[in-house]
PQR file of N, CA, C, O and H, with PARSE charges and radii, in Angstrom:
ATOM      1  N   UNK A   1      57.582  -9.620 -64.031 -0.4000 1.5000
ATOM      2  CA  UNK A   1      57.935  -8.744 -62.935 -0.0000 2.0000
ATOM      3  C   UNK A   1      59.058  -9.338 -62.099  0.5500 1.7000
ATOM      4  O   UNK A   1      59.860  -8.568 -61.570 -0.5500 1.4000
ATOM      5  N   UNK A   2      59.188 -10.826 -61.923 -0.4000 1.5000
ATOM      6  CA  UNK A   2      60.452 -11.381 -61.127 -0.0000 2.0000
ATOM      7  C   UNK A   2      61.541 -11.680 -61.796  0.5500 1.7000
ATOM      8  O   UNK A   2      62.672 -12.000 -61.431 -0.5500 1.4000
ATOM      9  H   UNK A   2      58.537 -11.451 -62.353  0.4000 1.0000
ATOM     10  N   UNK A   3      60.946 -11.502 -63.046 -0.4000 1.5000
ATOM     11  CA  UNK A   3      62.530 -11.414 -63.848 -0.0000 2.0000
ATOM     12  C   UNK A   3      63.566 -10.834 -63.692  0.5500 1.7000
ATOM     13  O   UNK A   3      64.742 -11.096 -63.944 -0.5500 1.4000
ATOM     14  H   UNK A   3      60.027 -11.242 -63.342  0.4000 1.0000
ATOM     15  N   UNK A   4      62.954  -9.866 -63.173 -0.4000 1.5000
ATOM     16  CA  UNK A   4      64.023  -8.363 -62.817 -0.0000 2.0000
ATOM     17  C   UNK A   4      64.521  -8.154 -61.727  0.5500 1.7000
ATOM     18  O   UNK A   4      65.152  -7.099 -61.666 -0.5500 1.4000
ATOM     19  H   UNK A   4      61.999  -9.653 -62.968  0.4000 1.0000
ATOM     20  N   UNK A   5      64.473  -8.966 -60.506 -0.4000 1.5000
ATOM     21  CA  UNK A   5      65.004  -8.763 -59.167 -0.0000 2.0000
ATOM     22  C   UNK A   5      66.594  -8.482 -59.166  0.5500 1.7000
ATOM     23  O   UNK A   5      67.292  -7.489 -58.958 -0.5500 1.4000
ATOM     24  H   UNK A   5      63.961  -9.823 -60.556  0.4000 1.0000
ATOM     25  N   UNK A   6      66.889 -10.175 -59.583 -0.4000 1.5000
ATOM     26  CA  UNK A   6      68.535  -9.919 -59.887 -0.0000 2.0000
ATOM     27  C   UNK A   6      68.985  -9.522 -58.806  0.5500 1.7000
ATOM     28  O   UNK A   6      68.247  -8.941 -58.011 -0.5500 1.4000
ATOM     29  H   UNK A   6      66.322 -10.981 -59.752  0.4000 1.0000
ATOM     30  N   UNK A   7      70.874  -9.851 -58.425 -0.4000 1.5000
ATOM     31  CA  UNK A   7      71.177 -10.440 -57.045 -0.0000 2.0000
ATOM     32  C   UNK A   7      71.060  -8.639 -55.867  0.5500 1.7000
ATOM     33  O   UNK A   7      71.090  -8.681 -54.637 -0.5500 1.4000
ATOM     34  H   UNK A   7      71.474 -10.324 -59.070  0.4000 1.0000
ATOM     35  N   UNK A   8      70.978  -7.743 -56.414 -0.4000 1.5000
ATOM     36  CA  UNK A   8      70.960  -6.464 -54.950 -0.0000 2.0000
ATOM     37  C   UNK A   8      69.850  -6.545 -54.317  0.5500 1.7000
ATOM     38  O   UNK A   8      69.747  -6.343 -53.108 -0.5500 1.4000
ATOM     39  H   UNK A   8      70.955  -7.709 -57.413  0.4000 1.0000
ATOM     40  N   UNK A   9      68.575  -6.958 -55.354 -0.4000 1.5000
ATOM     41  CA  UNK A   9      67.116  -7.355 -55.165 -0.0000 2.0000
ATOM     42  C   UNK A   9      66.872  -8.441 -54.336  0.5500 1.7000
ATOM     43  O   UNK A   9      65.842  -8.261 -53.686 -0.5500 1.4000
ATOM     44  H   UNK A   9      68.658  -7.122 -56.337  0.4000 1.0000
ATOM     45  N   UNK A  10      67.387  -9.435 -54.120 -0.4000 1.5000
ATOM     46  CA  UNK A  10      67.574 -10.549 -53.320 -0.0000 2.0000
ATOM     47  C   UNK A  10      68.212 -10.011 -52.173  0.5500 1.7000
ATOM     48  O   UNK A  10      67.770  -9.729 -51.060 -0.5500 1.4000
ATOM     49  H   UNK A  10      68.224  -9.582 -54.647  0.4000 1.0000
ATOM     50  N   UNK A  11      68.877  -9.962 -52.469 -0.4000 1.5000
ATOM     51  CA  UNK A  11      69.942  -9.053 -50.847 -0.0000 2.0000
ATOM     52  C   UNK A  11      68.918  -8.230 -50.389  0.5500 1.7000
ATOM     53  O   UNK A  11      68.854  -8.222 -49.160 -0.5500 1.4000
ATOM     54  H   UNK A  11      69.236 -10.191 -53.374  0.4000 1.0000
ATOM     55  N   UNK A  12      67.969  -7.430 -51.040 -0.4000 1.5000
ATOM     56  CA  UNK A  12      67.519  -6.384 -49.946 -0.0000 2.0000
ATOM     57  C   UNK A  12      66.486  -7.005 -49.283  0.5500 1.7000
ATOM     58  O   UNK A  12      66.325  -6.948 -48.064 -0.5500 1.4000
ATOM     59  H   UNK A  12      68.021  -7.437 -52.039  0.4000 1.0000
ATOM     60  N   UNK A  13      65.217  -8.073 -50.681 -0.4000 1.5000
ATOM     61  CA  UNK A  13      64.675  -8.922 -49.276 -0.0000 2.0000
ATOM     62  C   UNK A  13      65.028  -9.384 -48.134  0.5500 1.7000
ATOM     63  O   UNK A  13      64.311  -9.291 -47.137 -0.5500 1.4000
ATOM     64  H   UNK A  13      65.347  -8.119 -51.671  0.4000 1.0000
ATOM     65  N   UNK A  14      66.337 -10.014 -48.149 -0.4000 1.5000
ATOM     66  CA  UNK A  14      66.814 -11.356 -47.648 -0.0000 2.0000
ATOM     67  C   UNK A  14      67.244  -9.657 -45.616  0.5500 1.7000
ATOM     68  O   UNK A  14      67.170 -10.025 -44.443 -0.5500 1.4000
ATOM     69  H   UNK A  14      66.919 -10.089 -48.958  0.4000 1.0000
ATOM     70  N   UNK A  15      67.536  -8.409 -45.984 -0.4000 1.5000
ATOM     71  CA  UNK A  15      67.569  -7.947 -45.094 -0.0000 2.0000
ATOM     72  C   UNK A  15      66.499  -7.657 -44.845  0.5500 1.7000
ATOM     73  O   UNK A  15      66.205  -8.022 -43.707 -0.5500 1.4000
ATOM     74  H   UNK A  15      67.596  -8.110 -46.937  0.4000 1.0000
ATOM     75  N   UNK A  16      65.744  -7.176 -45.337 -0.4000 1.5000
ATOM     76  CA  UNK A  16      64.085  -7.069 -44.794 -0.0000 2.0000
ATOM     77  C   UNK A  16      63.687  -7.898 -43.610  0.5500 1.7000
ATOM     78  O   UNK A  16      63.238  -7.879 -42.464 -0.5500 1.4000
ATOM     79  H   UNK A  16      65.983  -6.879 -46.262  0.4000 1.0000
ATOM     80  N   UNK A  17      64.263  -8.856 -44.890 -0.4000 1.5000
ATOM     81  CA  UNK A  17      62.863 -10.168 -43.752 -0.0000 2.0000
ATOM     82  C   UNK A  17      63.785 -10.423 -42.403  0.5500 1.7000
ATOM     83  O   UNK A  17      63.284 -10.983 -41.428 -0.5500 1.4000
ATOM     84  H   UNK A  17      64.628  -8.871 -45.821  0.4000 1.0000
ATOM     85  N   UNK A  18      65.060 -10.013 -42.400 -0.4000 1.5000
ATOM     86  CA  UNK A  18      65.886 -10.400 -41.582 -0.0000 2.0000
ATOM     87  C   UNK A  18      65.793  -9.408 -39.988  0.5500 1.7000
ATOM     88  O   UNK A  18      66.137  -9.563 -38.817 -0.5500 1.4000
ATOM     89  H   UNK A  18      65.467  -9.557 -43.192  0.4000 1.0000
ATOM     90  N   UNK A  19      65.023  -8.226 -40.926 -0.4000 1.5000
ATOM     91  CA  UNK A  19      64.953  -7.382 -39.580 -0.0000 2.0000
ATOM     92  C   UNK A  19      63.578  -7.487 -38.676  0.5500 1.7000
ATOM     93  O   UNK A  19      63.272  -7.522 -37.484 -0.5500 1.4000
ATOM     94  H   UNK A  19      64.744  -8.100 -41.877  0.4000 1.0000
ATOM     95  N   UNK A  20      62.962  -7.514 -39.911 -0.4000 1.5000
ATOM     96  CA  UNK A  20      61.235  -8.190 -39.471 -0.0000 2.0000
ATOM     97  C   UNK A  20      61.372  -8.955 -38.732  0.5500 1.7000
ATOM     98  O   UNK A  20      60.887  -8.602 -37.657 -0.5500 1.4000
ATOM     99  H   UNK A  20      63.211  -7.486 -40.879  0.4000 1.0000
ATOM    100  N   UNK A  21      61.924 -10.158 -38.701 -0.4000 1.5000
ATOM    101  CA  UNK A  21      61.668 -11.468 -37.560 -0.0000 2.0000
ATOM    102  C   UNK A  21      62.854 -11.896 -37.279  0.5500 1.7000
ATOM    103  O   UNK A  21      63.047 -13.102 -37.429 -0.5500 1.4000
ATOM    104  H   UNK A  21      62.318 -10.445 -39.574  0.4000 1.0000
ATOM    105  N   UNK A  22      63.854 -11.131 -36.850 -0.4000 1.5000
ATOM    106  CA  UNK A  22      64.992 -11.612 -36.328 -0.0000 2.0000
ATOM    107  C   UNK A  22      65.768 -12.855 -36.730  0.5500 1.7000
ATOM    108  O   UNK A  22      65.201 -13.826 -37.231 -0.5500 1.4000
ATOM    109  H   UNK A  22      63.697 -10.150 -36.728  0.4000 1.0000
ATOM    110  N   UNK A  23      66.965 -12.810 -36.520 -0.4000 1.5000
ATOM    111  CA  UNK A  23      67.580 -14.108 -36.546 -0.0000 2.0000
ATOM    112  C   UNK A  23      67.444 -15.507 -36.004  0.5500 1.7000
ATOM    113  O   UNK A  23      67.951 -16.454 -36.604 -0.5500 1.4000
ATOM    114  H   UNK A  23      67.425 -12.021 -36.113  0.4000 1.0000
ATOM    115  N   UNK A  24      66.639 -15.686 -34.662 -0.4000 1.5000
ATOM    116  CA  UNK A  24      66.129 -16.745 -34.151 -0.0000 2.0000
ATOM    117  C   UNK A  24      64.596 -17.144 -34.257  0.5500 1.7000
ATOM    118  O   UNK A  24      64.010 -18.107 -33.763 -0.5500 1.4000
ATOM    119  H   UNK A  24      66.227 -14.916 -34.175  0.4000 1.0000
ATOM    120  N   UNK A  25      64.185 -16.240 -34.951 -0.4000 1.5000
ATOM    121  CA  UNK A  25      62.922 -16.506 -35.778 -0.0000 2.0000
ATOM    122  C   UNK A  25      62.970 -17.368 -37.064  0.5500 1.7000
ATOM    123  O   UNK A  25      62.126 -18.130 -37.535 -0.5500 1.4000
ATOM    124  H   UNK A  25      64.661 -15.457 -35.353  0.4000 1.0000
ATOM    125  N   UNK A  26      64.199 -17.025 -37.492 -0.4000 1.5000
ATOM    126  CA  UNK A  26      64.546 -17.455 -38.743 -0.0000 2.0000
ATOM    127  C   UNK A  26      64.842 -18.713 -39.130  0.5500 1.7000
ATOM    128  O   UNK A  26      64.391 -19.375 -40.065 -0.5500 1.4000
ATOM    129  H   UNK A  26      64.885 -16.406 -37.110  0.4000 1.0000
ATOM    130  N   UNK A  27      66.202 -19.147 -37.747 -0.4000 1.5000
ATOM    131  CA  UNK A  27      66.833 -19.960 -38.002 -0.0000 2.0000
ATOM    132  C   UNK A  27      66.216 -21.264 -37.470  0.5500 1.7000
ATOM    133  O   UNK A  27      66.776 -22.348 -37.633 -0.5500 1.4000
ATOM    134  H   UNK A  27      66.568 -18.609 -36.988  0.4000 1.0000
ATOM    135  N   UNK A  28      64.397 -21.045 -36.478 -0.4000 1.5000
ATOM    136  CA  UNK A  28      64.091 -22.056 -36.056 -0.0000 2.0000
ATOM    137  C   UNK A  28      62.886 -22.342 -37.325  0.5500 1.7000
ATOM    138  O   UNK A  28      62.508 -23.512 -37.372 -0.5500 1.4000
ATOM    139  H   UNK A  28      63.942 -20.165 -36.347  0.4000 1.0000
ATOM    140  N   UNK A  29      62.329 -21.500 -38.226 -0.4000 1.5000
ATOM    141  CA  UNK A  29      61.510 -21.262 -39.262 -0.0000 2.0000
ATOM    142  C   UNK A  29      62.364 -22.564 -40.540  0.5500 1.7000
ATOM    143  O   UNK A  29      61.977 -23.710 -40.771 -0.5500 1.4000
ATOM    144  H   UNK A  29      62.636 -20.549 -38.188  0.4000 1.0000
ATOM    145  N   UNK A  30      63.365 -21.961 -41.046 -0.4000 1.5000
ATOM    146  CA  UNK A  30      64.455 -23.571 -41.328 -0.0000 2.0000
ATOM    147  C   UNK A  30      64.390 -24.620 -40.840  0.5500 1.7000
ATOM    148  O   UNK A  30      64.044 -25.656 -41.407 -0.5500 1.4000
ATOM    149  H   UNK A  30      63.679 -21.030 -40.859  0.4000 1.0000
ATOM    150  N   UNK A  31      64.811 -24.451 -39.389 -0.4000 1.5000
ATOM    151  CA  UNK A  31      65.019 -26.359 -39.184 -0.0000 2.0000
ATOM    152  C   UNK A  31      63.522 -26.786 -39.161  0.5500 1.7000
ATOM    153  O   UNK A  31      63.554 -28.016 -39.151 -0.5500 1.4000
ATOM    154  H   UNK A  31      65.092 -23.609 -38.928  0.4000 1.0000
ATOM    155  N   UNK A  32      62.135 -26.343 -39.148 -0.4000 1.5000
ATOM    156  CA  UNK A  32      61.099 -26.851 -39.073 -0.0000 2.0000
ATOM    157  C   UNK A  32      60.952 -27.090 -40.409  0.5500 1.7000
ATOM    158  O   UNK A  32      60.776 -28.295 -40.589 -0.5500 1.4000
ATOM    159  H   UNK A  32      62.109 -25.344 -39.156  0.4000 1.0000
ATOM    160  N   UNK A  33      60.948 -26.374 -41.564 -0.4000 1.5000
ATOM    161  CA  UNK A  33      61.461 -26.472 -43.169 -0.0000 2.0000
ATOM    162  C   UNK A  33      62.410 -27.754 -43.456  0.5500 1.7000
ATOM    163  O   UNK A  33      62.018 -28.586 -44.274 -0.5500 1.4000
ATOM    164  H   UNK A  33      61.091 -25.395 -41.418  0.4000 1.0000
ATOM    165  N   UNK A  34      63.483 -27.903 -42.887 -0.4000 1.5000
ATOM    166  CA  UNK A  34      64.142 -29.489 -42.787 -0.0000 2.0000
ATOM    167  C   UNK A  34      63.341 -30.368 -42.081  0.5500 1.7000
ATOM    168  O   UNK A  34      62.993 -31.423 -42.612 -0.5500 1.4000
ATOM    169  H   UNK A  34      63.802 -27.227 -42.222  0.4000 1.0000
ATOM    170  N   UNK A  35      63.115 -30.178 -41.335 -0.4000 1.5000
ATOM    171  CA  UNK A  35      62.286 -31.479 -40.777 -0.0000 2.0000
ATOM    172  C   UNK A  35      61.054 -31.589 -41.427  0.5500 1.7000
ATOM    173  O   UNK A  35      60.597 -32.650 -41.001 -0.5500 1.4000
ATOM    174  H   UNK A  35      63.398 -29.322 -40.903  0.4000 1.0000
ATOM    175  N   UNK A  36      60.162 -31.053 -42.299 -0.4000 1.5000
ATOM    176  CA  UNK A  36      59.722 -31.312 -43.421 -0.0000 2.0000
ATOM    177  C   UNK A  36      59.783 -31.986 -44.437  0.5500 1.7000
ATOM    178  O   UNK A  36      59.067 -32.876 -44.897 -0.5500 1.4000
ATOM    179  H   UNK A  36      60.533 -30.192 -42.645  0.4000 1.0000
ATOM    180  N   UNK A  37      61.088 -31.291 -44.906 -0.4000 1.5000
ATOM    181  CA  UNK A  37      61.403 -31.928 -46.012 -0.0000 2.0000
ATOM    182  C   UNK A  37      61.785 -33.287 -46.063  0.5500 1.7000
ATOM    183  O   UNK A  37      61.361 -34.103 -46.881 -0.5500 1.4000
ATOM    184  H   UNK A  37      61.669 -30.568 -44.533  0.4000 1.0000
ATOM    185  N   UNK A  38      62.557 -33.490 -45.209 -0.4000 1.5000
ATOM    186  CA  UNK A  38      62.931 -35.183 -44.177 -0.0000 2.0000
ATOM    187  C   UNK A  38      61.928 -36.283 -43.644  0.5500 1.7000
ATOM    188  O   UNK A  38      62.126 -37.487 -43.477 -0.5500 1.4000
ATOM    189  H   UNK A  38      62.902 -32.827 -44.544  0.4000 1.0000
ATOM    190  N   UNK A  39      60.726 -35.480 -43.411 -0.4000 1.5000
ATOM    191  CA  UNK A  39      60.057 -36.720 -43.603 -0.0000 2.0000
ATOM    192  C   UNK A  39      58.830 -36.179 -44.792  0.5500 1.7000
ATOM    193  O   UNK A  39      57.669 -36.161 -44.383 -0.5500 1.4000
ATOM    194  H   UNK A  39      60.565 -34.502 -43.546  0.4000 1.0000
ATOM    195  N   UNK A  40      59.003 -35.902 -45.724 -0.4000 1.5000
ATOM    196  CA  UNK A  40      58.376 -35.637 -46.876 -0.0000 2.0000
ATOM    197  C   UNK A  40      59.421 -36.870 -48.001  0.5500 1.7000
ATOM    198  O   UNK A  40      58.949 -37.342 -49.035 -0.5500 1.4000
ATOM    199  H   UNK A  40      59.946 -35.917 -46.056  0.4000 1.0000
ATOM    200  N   UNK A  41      60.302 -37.067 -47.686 -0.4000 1.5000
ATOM    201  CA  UNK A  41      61.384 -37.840 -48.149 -0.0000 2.0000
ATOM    202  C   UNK A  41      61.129 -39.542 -47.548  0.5500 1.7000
ATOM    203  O   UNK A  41      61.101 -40.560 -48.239 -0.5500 1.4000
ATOM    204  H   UNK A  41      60.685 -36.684 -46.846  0.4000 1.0000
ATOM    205  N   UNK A  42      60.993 -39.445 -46.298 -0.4000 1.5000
ATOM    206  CA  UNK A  42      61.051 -40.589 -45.734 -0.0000 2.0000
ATOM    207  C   UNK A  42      59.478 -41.185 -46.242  0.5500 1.7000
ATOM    208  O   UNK A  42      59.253 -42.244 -46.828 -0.5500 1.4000
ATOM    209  H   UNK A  42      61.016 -38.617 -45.737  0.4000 1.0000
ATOM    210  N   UNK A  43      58.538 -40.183 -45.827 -0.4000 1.5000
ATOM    211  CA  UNK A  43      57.128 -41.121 -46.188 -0.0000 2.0000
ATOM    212  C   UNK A  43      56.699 -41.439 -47.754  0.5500 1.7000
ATOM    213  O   UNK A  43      55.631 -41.970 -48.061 -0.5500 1.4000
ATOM    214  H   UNK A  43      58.721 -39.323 -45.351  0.4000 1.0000
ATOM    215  N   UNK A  44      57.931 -40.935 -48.884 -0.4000 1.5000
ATOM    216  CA  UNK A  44      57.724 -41.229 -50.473 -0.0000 2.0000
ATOM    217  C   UNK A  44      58.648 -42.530 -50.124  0.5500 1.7000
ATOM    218  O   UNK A  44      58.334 -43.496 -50.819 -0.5500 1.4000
ATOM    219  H   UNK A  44      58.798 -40.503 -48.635  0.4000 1.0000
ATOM    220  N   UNK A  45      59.615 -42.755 -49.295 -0.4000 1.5000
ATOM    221  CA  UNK A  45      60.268 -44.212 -49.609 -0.0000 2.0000
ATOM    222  C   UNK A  45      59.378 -44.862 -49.262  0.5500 1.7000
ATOM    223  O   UNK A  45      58.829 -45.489 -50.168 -0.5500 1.4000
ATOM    224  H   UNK A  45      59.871 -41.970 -48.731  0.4000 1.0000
ATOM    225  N   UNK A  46      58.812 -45.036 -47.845 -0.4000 1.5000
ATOM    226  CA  UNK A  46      58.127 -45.551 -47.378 -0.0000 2.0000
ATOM    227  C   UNK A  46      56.801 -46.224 -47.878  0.5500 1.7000
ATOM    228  O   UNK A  46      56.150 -47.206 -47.521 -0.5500 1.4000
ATOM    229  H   UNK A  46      59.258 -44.526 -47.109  0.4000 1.0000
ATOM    230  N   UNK A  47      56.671 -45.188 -48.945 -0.4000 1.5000
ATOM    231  CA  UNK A  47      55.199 -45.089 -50.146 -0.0000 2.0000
ATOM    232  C   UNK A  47      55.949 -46.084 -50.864  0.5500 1.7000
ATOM    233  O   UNK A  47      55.559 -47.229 -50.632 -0.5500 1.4000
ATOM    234  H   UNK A  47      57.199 -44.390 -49.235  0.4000 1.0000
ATOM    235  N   UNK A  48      56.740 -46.002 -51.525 -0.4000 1.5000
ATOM    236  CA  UNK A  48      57.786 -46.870 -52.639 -0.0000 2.0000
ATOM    237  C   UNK A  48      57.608 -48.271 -51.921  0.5500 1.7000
ATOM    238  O   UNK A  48      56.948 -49.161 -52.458 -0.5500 1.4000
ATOM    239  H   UNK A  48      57.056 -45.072 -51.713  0.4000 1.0000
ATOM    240  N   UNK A  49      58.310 -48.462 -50.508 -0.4000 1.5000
ATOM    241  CA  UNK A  49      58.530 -49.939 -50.657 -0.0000 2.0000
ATOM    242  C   UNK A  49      57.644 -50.575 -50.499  0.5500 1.7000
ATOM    243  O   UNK A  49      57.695 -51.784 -50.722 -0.5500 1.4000
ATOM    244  H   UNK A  49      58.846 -47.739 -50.073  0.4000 1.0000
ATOM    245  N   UNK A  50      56.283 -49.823 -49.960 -0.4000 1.5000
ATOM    246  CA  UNK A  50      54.834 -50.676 -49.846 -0.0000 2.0000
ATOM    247  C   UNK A  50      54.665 -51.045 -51.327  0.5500 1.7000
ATOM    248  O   UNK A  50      54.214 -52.148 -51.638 -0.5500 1.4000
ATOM    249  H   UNK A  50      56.241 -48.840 -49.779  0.4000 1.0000
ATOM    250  N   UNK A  51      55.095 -49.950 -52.424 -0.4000 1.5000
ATOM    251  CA  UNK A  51      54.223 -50.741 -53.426 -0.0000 2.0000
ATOM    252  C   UNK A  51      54.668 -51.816 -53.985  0.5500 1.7000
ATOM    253  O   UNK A  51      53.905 -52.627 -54.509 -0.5500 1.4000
ATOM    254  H   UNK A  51      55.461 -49.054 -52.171  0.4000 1.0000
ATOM    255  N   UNK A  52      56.652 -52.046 -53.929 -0.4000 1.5000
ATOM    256  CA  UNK A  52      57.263 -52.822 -54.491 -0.0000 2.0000
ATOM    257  C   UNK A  52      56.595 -54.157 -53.480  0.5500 1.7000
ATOM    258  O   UNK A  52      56.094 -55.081 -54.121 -0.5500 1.4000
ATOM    259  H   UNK A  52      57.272 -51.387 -53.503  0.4000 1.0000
ATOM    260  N   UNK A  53      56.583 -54.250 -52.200 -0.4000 1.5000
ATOM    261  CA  UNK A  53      56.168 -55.338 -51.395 -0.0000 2.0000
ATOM    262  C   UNK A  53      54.769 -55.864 -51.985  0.5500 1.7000
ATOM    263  O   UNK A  53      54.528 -57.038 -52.264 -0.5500 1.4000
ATOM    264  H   UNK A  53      56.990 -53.499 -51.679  0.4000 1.0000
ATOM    265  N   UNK A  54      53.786 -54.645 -52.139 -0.4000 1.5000
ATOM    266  CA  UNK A  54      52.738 -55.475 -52.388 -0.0000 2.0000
ATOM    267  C   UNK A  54      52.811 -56.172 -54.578  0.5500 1.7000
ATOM    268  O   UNK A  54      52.320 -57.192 -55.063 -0.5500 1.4000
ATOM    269  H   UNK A  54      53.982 -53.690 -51.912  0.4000 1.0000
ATOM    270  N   UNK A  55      53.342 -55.433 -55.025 -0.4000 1.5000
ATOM    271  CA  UNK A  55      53.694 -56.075 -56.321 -0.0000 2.0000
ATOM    272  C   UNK A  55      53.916 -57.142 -56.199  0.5500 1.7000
ATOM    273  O   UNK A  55      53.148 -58.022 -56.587 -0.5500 1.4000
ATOM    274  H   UNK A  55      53.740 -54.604 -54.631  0.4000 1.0000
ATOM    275  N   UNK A  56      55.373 -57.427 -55.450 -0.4000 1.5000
ATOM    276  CA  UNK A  56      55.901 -58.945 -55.308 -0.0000 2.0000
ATOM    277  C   UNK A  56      55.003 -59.819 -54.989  0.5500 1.7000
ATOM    278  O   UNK A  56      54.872 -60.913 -55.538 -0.5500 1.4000
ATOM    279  H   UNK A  56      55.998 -56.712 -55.134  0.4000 1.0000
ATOM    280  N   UNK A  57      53.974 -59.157 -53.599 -0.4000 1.5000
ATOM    281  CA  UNK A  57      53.249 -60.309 -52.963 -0.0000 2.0000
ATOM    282  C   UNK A  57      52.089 -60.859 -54.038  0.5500 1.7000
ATOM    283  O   UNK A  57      51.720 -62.033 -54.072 -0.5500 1.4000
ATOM    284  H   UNK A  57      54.081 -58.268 -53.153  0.4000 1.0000
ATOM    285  N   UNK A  58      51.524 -59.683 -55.005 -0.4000 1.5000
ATOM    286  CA  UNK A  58      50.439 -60.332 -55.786 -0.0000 2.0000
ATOM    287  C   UNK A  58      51.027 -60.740 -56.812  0.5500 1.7000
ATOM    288  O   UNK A  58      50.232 -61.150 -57.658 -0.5500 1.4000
ATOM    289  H   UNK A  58      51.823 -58.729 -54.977  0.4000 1.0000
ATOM    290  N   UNK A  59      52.469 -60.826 -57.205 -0.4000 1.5000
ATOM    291  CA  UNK A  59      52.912 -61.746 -58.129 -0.0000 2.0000
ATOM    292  C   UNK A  59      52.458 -62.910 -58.928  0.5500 1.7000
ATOM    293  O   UNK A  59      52.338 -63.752 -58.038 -0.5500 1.4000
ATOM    294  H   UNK A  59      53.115 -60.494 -56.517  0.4000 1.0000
ATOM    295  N   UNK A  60      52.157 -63.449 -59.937 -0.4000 1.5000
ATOM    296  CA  UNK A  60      51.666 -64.590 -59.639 -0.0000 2.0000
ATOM    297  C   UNK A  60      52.940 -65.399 -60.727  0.5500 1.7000
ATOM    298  O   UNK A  60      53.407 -65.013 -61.798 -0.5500 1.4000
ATOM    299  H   UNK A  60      52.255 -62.765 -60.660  0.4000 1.0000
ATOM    300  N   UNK A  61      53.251 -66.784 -59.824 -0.4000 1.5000
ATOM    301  CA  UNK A  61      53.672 -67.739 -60.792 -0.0000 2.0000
ATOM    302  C   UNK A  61      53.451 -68.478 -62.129  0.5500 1.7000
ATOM    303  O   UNK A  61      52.981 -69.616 -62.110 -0.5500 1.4000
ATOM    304  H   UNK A  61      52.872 -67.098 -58.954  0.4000 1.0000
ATOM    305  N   UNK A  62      53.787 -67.847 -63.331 -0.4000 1.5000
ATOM    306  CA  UNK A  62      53.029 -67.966 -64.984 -0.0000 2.0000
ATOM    307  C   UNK A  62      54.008 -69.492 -65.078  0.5500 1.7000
ATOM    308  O   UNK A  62      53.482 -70.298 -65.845 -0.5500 1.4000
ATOM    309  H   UNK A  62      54.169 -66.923 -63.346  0.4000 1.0000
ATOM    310  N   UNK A  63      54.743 -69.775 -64.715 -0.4000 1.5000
ATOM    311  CA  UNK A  63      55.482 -70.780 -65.194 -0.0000 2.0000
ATOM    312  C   UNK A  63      54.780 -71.774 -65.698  0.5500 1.7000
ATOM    313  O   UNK A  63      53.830 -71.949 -64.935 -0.5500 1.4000
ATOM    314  H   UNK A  63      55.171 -69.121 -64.092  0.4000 1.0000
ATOM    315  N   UNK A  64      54.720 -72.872 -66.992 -0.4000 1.5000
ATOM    316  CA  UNK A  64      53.616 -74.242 -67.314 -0.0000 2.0000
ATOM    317  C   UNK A  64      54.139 -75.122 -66.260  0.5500 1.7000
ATOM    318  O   UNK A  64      55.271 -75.281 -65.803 -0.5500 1.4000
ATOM    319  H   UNK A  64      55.492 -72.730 -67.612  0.4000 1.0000
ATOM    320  N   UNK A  65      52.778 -75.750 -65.951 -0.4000 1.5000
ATOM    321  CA  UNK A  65      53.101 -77.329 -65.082 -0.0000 2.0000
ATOM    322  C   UNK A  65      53.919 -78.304 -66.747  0.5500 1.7000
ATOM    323  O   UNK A  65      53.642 -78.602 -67.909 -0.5500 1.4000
ATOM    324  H   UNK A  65      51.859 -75.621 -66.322  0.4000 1.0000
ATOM    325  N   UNK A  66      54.919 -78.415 -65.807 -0.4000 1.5000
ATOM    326  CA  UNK A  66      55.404 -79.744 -66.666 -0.0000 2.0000
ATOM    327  C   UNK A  66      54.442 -81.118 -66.118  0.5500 1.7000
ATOM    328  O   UNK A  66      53.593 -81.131 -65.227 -0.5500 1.4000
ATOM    329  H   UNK A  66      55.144 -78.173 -64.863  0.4000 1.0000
ATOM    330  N   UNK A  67      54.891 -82.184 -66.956 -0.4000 1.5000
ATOM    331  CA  UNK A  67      54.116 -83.828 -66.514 -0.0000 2.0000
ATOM    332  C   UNK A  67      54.794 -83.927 -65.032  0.5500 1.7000
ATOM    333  O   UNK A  67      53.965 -84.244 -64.179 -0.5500 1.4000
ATOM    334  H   UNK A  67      55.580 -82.174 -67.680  0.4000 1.0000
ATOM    335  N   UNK A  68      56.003 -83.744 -64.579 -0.4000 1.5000
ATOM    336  CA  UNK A  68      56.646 -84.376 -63.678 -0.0000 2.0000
ATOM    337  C   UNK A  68      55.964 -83.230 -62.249  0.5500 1.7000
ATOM    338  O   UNK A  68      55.729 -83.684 -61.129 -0.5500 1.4000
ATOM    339  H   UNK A  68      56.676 -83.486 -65.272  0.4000 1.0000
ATOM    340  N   UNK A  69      55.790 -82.032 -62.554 -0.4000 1.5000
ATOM    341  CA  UNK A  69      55.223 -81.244 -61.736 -0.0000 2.0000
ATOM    342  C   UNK A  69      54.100 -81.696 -61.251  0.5500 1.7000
ATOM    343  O   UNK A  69      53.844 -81.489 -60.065 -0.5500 1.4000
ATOM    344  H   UNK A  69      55.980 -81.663 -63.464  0.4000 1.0000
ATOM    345  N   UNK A  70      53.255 -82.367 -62.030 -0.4000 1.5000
ATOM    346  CA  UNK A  70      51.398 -82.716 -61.954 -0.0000 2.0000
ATOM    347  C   UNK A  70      51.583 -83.933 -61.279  0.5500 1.7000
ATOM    348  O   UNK A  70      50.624 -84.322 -60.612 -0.5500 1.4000
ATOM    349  H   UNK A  70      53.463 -82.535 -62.993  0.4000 1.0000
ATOM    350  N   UNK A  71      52.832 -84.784 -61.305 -0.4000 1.5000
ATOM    351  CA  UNK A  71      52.803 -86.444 -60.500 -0.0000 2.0000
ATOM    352  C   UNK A  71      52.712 -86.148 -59.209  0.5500 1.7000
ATOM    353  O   UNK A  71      52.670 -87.048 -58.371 -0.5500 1.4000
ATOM    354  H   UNK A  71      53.611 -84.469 -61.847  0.4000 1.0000
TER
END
């Protein structure tokens, strides 16, 4: 069924919804949509560098004791 919209079909939503809730309905409906997405972005880095930090920290040193290491 959405196969078929195609671009006049888009246009006529895009006025619909435009008359329904005005233009400053709209345009504050977006920036709350960006500021979403922005920290939907920020808290996956944020997710990322905890895990690289805690990787590193449980690292463990495999290297062999040499003789001169053990003196």
């Amino acid at each position: 069924m959405l196969n078929n919209i195609g671009l006049p079909g888009l246009l006529l939503i895009a006025v619909v919804v435009l008359v329904l809730f005005g233009r400053g309905k709209i345009s504050s409906l977006m920036g709350e949509v960006g500021k979403g997405i922005t920290a939907f972005k920020k808290g996956v880095s944020d997710g990322t560098k905890e895990l690289e930090e805690d990787t590193a920290a449980s690292a463990k040193d495999i290297t062999p004791e040499t003789e001169k290491d053990k003196a």
